[in-house]
C-alpha positions in Angstrom: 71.9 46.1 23.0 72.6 46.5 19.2 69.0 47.2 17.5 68.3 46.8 13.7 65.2 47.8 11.5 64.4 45.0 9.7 61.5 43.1 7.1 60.5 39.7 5.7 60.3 40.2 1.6 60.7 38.3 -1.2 63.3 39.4 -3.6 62.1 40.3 -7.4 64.6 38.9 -9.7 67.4 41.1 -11.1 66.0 40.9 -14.8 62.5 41.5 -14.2 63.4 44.6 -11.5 64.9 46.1 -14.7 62.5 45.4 -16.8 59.5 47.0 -14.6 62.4 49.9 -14.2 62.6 50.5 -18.2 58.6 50.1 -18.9 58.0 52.7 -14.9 60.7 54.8 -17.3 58.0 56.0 -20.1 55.2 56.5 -17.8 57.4 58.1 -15.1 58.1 60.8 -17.6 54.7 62.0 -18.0 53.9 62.2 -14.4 53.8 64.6 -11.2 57.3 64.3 -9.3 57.5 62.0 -7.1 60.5 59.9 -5.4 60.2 56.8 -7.2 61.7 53.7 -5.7 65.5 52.4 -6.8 65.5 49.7 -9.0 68.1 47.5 -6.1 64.8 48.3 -3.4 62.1 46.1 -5.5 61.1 43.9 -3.1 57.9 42.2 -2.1 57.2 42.8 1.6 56.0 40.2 3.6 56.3 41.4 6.9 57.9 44.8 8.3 59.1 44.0 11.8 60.1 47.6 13.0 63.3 48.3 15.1 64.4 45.1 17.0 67.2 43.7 19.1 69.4 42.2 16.5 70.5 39.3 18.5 66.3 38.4 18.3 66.5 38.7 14.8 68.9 36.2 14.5 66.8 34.1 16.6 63.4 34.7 14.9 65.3 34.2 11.0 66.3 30.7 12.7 62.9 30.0 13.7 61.9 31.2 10.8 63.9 28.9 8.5 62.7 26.0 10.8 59.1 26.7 10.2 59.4 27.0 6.3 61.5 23.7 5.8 59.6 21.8 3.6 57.2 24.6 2.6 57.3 25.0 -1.7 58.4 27.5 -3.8 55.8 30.5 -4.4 54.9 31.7 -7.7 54.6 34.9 -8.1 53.2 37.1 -11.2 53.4 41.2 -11.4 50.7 43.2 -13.4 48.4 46.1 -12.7 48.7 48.9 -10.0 47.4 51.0 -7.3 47.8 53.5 -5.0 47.2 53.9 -1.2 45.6 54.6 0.9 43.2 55.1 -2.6 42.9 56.3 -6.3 40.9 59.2 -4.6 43.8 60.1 -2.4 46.7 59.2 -3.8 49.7 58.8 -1.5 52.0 55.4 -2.5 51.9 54.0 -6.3 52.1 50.3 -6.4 52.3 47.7 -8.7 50.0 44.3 -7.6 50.0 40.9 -9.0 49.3 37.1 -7.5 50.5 34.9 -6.0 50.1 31.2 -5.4 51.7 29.2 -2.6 51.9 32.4 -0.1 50.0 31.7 2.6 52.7 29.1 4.2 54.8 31.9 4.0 52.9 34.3 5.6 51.6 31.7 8.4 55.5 30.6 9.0 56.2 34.0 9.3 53.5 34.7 12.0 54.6 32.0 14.0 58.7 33.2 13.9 58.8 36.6 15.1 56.2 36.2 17.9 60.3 35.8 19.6 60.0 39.3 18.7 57.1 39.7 21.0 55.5 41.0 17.5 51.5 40.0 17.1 50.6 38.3 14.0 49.6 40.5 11.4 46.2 42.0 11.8 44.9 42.0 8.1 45.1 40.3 5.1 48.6 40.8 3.0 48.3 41.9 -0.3 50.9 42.0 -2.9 52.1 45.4 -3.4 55.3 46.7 -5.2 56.0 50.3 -4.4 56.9 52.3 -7.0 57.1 55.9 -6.1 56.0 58.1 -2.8 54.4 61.1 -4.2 55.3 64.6 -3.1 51.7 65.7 -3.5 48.8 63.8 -4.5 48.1 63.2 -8.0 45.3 64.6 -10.1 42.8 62.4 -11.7 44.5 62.2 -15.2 47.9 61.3 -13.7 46.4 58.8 -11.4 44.7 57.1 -14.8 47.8 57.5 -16.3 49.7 55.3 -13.7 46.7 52.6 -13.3 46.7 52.4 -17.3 50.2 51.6 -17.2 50.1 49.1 -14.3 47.3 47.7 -16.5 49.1 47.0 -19.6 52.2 46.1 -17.6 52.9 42.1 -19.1 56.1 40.6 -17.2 56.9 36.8 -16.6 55.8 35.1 -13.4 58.7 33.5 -11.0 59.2 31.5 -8.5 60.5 32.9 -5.3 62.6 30.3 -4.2 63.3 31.8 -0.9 62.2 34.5 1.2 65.1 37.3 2.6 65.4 39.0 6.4 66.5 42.4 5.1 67.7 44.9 7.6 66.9 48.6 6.6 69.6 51.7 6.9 67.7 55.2 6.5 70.5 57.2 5.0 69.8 60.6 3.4 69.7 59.6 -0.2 67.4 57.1 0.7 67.1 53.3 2.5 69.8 51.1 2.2 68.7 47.3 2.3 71.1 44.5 3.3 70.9 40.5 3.2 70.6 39.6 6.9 69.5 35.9 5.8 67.9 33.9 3.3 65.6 31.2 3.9 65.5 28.6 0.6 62.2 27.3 0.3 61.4 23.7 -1.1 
């Protein structure tokens, strides 16, 4: 049985992915080293489903596309930033936003990959863009450094118009994503 590690995300549109990349550019500079996420691996997860028989993904993406037919586009904006598990104890920078229109998504989502024999997701999603793993935690002036810049971060909202199953390849240089299927949206 073939097995693939796979997510639910929405992709962030080429332009704005490079955009976020050149402002992250000026504040990346100033900070403690970190491994800061590739500019191709913006993507807003939805769901991570873990390492599953592939010929169950491709039953769960149909399911999946079944359960969203109809459901509208969501709008998406990007703009301020965090870190988990917490400022105090800095592990993941992120950059947050809103959205409007998700929770159709996330609901359709619960409902397809219970094929997977996955439960439905046991808290709340919250929109979270990584942008960098850090190496060590950050000190309190390079935290506030990060947050101020997530702060004053200004890009245009979109409207994800579908939502992506991405399968996951851990190479050494880092993850490789691939398309496994799209699912348009209304």
């Amino acid at each position: 049985m073939e097995i693939a590690r796979a997510f639910v995300a929405i992709e962030v549109p080429r332009d704005l992915r490079q955009a976020l990349a050149d402002s992250r550019r000026e504040v990346e500079e100033r900070l403690p080293r970190a491994r800061w996420v590739r500019v191709e691996n913006q993507h807003l997860t939805l769901r991570f489903l873990g390492e599953v028989p592939r010929d169950g993904l491709e039953t769960m993406a149909e399911r999946l596309a079944a359960d969203l037919k109809g459901v509208p586009a969501v709008t998406v904006s990007l703009g301020g930033a965090g870190f988990f598990p917490s400022p105090s104890r800095p592990r993941v920078a992120w950059v947050g936003g809103e959205t409007v229109g998700i929770e159709a998504v996330l609901e359709g989502i619960d409902k397809a990959v219970s094929v997977l024999q996955l439960e439905p997701r046991d808290k709340p999603w919250a929109l979270h863009l990584t942008q960098a793993r850090l190496v060590r935690p950050w000190r309190a002036g390079a935290v506030r450094a990060f947050l101020d810049w997530g702060q004053a971060l200004r890009l245009p909202q979109f409207q994800a118009r579908e939502v992506v199953v991405f399968t996951s390849e851990l190479r050494r240089g880092g993850a490789v994503y691939t398309h496994f299927e799209r699912i348009r949206l209304a």
